[in-house]
Every structure is written in C-alpha cells, then in structure tokens.
C-alpha positions in Angstrom: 8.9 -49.4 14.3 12.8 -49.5 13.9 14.4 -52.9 15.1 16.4 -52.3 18.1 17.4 -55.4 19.9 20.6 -56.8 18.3 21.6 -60.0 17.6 22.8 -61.6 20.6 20.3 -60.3 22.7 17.8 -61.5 20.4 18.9 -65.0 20.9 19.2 -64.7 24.7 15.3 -63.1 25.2 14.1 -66.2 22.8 16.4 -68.3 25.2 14.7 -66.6 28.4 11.2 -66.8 27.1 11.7 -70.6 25.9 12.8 -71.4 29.6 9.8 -69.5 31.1 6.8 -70.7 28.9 8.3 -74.3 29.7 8.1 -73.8 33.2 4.8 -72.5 33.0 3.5 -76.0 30.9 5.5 -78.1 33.3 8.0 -79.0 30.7 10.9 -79.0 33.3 11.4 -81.9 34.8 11.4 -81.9 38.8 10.6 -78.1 38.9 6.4 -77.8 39.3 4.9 -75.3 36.9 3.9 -71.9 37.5 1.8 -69.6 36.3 4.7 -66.8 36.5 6.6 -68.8 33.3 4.0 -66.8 30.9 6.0 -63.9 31.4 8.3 -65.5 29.4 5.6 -64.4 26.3 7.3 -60.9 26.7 11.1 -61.5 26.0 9.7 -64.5 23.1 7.7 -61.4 21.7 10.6 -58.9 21.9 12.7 -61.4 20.0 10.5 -62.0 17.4 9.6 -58.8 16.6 13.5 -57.4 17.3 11.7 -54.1 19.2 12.0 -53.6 22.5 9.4 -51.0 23.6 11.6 -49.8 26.9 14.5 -49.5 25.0 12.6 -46.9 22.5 11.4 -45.0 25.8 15.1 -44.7 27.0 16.9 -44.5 23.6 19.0 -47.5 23.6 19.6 -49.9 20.9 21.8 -53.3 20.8 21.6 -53.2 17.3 25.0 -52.7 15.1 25.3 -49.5 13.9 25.0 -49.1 10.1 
C-alpha cells in the first residue's frame, strides 16, 4: 500500500472528518447532531493512513513526486 494523499490534502480530509464526527456527537453548538457526521470516519481514516483507495482505482496521487 503506497501513500498517495499528499500533504495538504492530508490535513484538509483530517479537517473534514474532525468537523463531521463532531457533528455526529453534537459537539457543534446550535447545529443538532446527525447520524450522517460518521461519514466523517472515511476522510479521518484516509488521512491517517495517507491512502486513498479511489485514488488507487483512478491512478491519481497528491503526493510530491520523488
């Protein structure tokens, strides 16, 4: 499994899935929780791991090259 999501877009899929799991525990004040906000597990994933399993199927990388 080669890394494939770069830098930036590392940070903004933790950023996404951060948002998302927070909405889903009601973390946000004024906006009610939703179920939906687990989704957010996928980009949290994705940035951990840096691998992107669509990416692999469509050959794209955000990685620099080496």
């Amino acid at each position: 499994m080669t890394s494939n999501v770069g830098g930036i877009d590392r940070v903004l899929r933790a950023i996404v899935g951060l948002a998302l799991v927070a909405w889903a525990l009601g973390l946000i004040p004024g906006v009610a929780p939703q179920v939906w906000g687990w989704i957010g597990l996928v980009p949290l994933g994705t940035a951990i791991l840096g691998w992107c399993p669509p990416y692999t199927l469509f050959g794209l990388s955000t990685c620099a090259k080496r």
